[in-house]
N, C-alpha and C positions, 0 to 999 in steps of 0.2 A: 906548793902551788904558787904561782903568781899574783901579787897586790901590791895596791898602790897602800903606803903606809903614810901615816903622819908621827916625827918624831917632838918635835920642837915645839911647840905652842908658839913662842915667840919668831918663829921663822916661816908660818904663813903657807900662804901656796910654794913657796921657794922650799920648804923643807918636802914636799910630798915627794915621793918616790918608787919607784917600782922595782920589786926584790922579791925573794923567794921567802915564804910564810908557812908555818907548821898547817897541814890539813886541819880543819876545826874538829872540836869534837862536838858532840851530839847529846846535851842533858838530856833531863826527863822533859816529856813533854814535845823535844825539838826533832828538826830536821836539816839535813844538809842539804841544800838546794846546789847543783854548778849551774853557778850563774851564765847564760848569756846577753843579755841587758840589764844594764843598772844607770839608776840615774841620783845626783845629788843635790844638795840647795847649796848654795854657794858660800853661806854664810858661816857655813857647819863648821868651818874651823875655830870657830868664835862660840863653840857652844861650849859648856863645861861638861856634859856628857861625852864631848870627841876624845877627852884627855881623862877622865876619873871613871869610876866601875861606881854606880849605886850606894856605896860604902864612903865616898871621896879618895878612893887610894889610886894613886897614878898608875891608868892602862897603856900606858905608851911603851913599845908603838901599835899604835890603833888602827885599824882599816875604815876610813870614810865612807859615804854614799849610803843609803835608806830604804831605795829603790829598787826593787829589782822583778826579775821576769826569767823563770828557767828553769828545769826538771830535778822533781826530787830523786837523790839518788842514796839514802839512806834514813831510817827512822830512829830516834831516838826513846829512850825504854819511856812505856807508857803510851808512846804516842798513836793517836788515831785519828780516823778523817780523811788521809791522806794516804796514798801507796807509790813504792817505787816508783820509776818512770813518768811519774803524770806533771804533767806541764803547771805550772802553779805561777803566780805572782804577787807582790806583794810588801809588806814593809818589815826592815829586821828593827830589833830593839835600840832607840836612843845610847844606850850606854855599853854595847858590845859591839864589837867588828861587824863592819859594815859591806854592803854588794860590790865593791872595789876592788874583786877578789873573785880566784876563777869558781871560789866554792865558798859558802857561807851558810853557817849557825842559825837560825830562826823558828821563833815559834811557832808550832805550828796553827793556832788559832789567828794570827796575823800574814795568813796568806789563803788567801784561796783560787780555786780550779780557774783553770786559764783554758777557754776551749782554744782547737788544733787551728783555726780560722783566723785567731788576731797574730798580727806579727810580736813576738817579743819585742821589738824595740817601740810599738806604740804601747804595748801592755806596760813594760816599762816607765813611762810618761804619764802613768795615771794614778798608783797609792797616795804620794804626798798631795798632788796637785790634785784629784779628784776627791779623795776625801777631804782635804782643808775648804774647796769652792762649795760641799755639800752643807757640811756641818755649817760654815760663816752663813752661808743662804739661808738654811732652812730649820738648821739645829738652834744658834744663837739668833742670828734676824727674823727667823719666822718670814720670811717671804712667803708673799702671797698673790694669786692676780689680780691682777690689775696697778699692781704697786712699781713705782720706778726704783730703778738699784744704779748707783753709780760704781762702778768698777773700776780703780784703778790698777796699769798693768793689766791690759784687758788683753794685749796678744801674747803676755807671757804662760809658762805651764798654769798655774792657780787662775788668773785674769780670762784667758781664753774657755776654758772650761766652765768656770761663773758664768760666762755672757750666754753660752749656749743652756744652761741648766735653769738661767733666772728667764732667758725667751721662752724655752719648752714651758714652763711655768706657765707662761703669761705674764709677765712682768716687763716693763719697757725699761730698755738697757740704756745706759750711757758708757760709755766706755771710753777711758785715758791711757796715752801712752806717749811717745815721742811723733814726729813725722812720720816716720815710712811704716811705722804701723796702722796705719789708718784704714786701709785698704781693706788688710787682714779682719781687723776688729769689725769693720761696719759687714765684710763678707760673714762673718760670723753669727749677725744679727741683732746687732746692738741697731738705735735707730740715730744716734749721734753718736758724734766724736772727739774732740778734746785732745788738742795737743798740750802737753803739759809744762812745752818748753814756752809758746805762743798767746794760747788764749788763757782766758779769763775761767777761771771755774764756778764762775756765779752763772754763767751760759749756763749749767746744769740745772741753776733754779733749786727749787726744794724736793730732795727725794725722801723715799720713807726708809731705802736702806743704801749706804758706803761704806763698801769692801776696799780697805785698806792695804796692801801689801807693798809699799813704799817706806812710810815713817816720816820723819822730819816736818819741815811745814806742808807739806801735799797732808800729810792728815791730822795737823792742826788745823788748815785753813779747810777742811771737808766736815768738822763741827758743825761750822756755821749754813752748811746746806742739809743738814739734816732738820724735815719739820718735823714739830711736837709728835711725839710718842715714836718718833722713828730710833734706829740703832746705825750706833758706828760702827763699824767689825773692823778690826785691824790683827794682822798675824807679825808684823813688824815691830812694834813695840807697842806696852801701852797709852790710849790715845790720851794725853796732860791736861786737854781741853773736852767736857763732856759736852754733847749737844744740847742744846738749852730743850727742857723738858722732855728728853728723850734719853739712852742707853746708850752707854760703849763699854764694848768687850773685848778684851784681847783673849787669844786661846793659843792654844800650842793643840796640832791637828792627833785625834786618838784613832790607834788599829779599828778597824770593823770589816770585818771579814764579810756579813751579807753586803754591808755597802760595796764593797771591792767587788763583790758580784755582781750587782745592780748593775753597778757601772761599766762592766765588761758586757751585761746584756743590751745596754746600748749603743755601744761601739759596736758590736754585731748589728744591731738593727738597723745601723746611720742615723741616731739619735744623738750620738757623740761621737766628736771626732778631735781627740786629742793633737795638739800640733806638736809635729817633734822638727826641732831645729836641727843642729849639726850634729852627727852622729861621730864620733869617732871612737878609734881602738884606745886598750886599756892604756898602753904605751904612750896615752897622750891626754890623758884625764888630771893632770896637772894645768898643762896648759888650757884645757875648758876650764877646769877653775875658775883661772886667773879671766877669763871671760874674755878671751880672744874673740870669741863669735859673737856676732852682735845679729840676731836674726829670731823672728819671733817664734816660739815655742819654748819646748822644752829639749834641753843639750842631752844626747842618751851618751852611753857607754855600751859597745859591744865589747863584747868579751870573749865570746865562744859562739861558733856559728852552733846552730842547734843539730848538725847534722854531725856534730863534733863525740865522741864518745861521751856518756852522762855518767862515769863512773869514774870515782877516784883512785887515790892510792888505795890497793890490798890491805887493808890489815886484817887483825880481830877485832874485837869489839865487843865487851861484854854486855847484855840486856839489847844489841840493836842489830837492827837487821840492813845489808847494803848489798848492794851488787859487786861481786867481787872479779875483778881481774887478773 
């Protein structure tokens, strides 16, 4: 199969490339999805999960990306919940080959049923970024109505997604980004804006909760807007300065499979509507990396149109069952 691989640690997006990779196999528990959308975080080649296995023993070369959207087409012994053929999306494991690949390994509790309605490439645009904007909301800030939330990266995947989940709330958004986001973010529902190259972020006043997904001084200097008993949430690093008589947490976003659902049920209903940026083929998931696009959303990866066969290489398989060609 085809995937974009990472060898080098020290050679970046310049090392990523796209080559021919053994078909995965299928533990207990797993399933083989072929991928047609996948999407990644950017930073991923910086994590020490892209390069070591759970153990610390170097997995290189490793398949990037975490996201993905696309039909099962094999089960792995044990596994239930799931059948052949059915459309699924969802996130693969931190420390195993990643959706950058026309077929990929994942458990199956870390993906759930995708109906026939949403496009893959928005389903796609929603594991990492819908569960990280749910959990920093609701799970670690406790958002509530009537409370203000400041968002920065309000038209990015995570940022876009918070602004319309903390409105549905009842909660009054502010939202930051650069200039030409602006548009985007206040269409979204925020009730301000904040450029974060220009204004001033004391404009925001005192909110009860800021979502962080920048780092540096944008969320040290977002302390000092948080009032008493309010939380900082940050997924970029953790925050050095706590808010004076209030909480900050940093988190790393966890599988939930009813949440994935949730969130696919609002996307059906136009309760959510994930932004997806430039779409491009696998043969160029290098160059989004390196973050050529500059436009708000979320970068996808096609991979496979879905009209494409969803079966692999023939083989055997002992304990699993797949669709054989």
């Amino acid at each position: 199969m085809r995937a974009i691989i990472a060898r080098d640690r020290d050679a970046g997006v310049e090392g990523l490339t796209l080559t021919d990779m053994p078909y995965p196999y299928a533990a207990e528990n797993d399933v083989i999805v072929r991928v047609h959308a996948a999407a990644f975080t950017p930073g991923e080649l910086d994590w020490p999960a892209t390069w070591a296995d759970r153990a610390g023993r170097d997995r290189t070369p490793s398949i990037p990306g975490h996201e993905l959207s696309g039909t099962v087409v094999e089960l792995g012994p044990g596994t239930t919940g799931l059948t052949v053929g059915q459309r699924v999306f969802g996130l693969t494991d931190w420390a195993r080959n990643g959706s950058l690949a026309e077929f990929t390994a994942v458990e199956a509790r870390n993906l759930a049923p995708l109906a026939a309605d949403i496009d893959h490439t928005v389903a796609a645009a929603l594991p990492i970024s819908g569960l990280t904007a749910w959990q920093a909301l609701f799970d670690h800030a406790h958002l509530t109505t009537g409370q203000t939330v400041l968002v920065h990266g309000a038209a990015g995947g995570v940022g876009s997604i918070a602004v319309q989940l903390a409105r549905e709330a009842g909660a009054r958004v502010i939202g930051t980004g650069r200039a030409g986001d602006r548009e985007t973010v206040l269409g979204l529902g925020a009730l301000d804006f904040l450029d974060l190259d220009a204004d001033d972020l004391q404009r925001a006043g005192d909110v009860d909760v800021a979502l962080d997904v920048v780092g540096g001084p944008i969320l040290e200097r977002s302390a000092a807007l948080v009032r008493p008993g309010g939380t900082l949430v940050s997924i970029a690093m953790p925050p050095p300065v706590p808010p004076k008589d209030g909480r900050a947490v940093f988190f790393i976003v966890e599988p939930d499979r009813l949440r994935l659902a949730d969130l696919a049920r609002r996307v059906r209903s136009g309760r959510l509507a994930p932004i997806v940026g430039a779409v491009r083929p696998l043969s160029e998931a290098a160059a989004a990396f390196a973050r050529r696009d500059r436009r708000p959303g979320k970068t996808i990866i096609r991979v496979a149109e879905e009209a494409a066969t969803t079966a692999g290489p023939a083989r055997r398989s002992s304990g699993s069952r797949r669709i054989e060609t």
